[in-house]
C-alpha positions in Angstrom: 2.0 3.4 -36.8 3.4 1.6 -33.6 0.5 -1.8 -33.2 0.9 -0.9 -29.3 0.0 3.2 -30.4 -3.0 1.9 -32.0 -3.9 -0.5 -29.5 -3.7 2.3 -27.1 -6.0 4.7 -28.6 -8.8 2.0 -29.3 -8.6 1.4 -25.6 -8.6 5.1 -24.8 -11.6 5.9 -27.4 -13.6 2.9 -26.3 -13.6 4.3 -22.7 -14.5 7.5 -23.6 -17.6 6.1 -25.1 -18.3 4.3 -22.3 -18.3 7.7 -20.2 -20.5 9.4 -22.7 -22.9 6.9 -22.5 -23.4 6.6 -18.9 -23.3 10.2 -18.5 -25.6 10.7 -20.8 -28.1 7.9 -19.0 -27.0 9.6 -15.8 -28.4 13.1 -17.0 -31.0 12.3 -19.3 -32.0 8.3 -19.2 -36.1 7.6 -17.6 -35.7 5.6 -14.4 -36.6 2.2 -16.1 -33.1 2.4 -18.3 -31.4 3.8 -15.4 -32.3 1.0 -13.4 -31.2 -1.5 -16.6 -28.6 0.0 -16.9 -27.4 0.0 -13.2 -28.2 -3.5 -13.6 -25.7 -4.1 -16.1 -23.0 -1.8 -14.4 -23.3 -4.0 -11.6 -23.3 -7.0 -13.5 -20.4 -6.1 -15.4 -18.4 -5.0 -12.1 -18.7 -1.6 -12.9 -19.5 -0.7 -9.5 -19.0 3.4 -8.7 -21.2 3.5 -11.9 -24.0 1.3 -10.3 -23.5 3.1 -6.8 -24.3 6.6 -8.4 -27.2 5.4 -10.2 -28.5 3.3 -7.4 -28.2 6.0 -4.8 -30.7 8.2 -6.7 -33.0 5.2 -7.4 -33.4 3.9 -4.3 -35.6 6.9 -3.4 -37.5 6.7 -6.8 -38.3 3.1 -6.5 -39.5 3.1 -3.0 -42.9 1.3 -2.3 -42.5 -0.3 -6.4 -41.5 -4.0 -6.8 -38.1 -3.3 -7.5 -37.2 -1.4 -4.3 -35.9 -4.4 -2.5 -33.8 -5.4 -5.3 -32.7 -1.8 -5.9 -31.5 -1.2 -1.3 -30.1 -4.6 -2.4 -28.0 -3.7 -4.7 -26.5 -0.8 -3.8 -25.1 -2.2 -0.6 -23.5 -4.7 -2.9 -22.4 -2.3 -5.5 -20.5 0.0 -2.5 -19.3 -3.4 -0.8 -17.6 -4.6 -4.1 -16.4 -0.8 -4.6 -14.7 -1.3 -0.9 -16.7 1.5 0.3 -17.5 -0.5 3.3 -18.6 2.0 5.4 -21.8 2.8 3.3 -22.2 -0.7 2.6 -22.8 -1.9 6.0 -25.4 1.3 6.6 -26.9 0.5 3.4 -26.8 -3.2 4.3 -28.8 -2.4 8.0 -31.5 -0.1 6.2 -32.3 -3.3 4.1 -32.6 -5.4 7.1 -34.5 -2.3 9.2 -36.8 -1.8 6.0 -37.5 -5.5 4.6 -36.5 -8.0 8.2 -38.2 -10.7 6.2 -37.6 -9.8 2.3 -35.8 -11.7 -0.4 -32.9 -10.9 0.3 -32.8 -10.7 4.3 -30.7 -13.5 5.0 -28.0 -12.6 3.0 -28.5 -8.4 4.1 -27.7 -9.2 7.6 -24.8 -11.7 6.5 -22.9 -8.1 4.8 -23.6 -6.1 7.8 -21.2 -8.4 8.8 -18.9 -8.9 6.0 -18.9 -5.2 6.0 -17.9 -4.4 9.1 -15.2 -7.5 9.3 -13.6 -6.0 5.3 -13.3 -2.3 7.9 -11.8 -4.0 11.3 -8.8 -2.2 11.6 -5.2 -3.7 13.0 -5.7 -4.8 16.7 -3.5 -1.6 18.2 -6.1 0.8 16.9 -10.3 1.2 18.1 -11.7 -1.8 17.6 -15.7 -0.6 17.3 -15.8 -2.0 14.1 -14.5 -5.4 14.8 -17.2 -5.2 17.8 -20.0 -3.9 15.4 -19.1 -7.2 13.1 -19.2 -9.6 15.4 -22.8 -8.6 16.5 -23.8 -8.3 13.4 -22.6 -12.3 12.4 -24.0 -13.7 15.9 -27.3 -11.7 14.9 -27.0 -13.4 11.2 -26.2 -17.2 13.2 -29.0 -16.6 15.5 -32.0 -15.6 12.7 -30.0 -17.9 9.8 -29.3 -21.2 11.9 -29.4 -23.2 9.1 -27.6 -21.0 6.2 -25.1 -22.2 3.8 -23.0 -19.2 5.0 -23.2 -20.3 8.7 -19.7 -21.8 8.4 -18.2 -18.6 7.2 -20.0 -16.5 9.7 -18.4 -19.0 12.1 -15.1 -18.6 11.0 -15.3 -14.9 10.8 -16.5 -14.7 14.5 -12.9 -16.9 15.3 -10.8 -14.0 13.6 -12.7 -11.5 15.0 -12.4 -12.6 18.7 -8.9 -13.6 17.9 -8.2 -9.3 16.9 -10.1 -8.2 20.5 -7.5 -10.8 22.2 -5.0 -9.5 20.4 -5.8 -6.2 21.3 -6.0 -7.2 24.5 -2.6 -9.0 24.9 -1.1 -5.7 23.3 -3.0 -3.4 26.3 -1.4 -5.6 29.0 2.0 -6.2 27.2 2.1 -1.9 27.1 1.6 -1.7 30.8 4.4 -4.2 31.6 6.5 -2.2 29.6 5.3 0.7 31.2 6.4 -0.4 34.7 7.3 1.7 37.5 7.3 4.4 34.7 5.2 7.2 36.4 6.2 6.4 40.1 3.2 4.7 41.0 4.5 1.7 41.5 3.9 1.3 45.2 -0.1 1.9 44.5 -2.7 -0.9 45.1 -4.7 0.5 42.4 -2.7 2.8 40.0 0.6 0.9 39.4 1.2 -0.3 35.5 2.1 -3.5 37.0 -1.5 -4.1 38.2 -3.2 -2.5 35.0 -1.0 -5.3 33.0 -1.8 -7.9 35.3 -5.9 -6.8 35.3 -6.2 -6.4 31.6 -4.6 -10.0 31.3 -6.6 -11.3 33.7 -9.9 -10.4 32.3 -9.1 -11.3 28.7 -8.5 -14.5 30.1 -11.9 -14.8 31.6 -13.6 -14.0 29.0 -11.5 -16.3 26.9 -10.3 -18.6 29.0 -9.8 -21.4 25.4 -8.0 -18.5 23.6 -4.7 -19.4 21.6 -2.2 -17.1 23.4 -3.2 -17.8 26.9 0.5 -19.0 28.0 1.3 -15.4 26.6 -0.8 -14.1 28.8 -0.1 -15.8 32.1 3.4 -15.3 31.4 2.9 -11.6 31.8 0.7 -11.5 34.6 3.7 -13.5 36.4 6.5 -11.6 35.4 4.3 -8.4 36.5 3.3 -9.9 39.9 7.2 -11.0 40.5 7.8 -7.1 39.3 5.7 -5.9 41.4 6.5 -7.7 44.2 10.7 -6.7 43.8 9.6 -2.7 43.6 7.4 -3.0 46.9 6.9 -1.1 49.5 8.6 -3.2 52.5 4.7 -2.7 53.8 3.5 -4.7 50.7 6.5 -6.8 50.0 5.8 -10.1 51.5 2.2 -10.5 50.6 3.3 -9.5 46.6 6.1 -12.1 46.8 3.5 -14.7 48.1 1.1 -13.5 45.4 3.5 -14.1 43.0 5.0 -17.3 43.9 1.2 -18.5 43.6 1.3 -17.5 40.3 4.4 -19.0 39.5 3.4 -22.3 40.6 0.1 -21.7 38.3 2.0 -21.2 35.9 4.5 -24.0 35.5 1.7 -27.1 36.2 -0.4 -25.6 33.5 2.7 -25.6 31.2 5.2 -27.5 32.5 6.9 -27.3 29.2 7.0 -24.4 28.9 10.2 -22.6 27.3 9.8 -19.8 30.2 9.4 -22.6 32.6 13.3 -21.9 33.7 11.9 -18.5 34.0 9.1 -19.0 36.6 11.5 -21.9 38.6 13.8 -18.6 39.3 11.3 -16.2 40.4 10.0 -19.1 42.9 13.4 -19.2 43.9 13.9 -15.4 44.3 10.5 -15.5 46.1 11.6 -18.7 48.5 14.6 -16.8 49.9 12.5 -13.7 50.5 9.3 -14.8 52.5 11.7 -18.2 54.0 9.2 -20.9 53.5 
């Protein structure tokens, strides 16, 4: 017979064993063995076995000596299974149930991690990414002096950098947008002003961040934009407005590679308001 047959069915055999015995811990085993056993699932990285044990336990063993270990555990045994949903809510109950317990500090550093592993790509809801950042400023704030301040630290960066991000996206979507829907005449309703708003405040309330040229250079191409589609009742104050911002613009980055770009909308602007 083929070695690679053989090997093959040794494998195959051995797992089947491995089934029968948990089910039959599963269905049959006292709590003590479960709990060893769930132990050694865990242990062994065999986390969905753990998690299905440890759900059922963590009732049992409430009020005993091992319930700590037991909420513990099964927030680490659906975090390593990348069910990070139920992680983070088991993660919190530890924190709700046990604030000081043994394993506190490093609870309220995976209602963190948990959250951060679920953060979804800046274009979508970021709730999650929101949720995780409380969650490691909560960590920083109880856990000053934690060997896993630096990562918390350095999550925190990423995080804020996706909320920027998302941000940058929102603004860079209006400008797009542009006169799209007509409105571009309106004070308050234009897409021109909703780009150069949503820039605005993501740049006060990160004024440091790492795309802030990015940034500026939309909310001056969108105040030159708006100024070119106004209403001749509007028009000179919006090509003053934006001349301003051009100016802004090139003596914060005078080296800009748009620089050229914001010398010709001062021009443009120049001829129309005859400075």
């Amino acid at each position: 017979m083929n070695k690679g047959i053989i090997t093959l069915a040794c494998a195959a055999l051995l797992l089947s064993s491995c089934a029968s015995e948990f089910n039959s811990v599963y269905k049959y085993g006292d709590t003590d063995y479960k709990y060893e056993y769930a132990k050694e699932a865990f242990a062994c990285g065999k986390f969905q076995q753990a998690v299905s044990l440890l759900e059922e336990l963590v009732t049992i063993k409430k009020g005993s000596d091992e319930a700590q270990e037991c909420l513990y555990m099964l927030g680490m045994a659906q975090y390593g299974n990348m069910d990070y949903d139920a992680a983070s809510e088991t993660f919190k109950k530890y924190t709700t149930s046990y604030p000081r317990g043994t394993y506190a500090e490093l609870a309220y550093f995976y209602v963190g991690q948990s959250l951060y592993q679920s953060a979804p790509e800046p274009r979508l809801d970021q709730s999650p990414t929101n949720g995780a950042i409380t969650a490691y400023q909560q960590f920083l704030d109880l856990f000053p002096e934690s060997e896993l301040r630096p990562q918390a630290q350095s999550r925190l960066y990423e995080l804020h950098d996706k909320l920027i991000q998302k941000e940058y996206l929102s603004a860079e979507l209006y400008y797009n947008l542009g006169g799209y829907f007509g409105n571009i005449n309106s004070n308050e309703e234009s897409n021109y002003n909703a780009c150069i708003i949503t820039a605005q405040n993501c740049l006060k309330n990160y004024p440091y961040c790492s795309i802030r040229e990015e940034l500026m250079l939309l909310i001056m191409k969108a105040k030159f934009e708006l100024a070119e589609n106004s209403s001749e009742e509007k028009r000179m104050d919006r090509y003053r407005d934006a001349e301003d911002e051009c100016y802004g613009f090139l003596n914060e980055f005078p080296e800009s590679k748009n620089a050229a770009t914001a010398e010709k909308f001062i021009n443009k602007c120049k001829k129309v308001i005859k400075d």
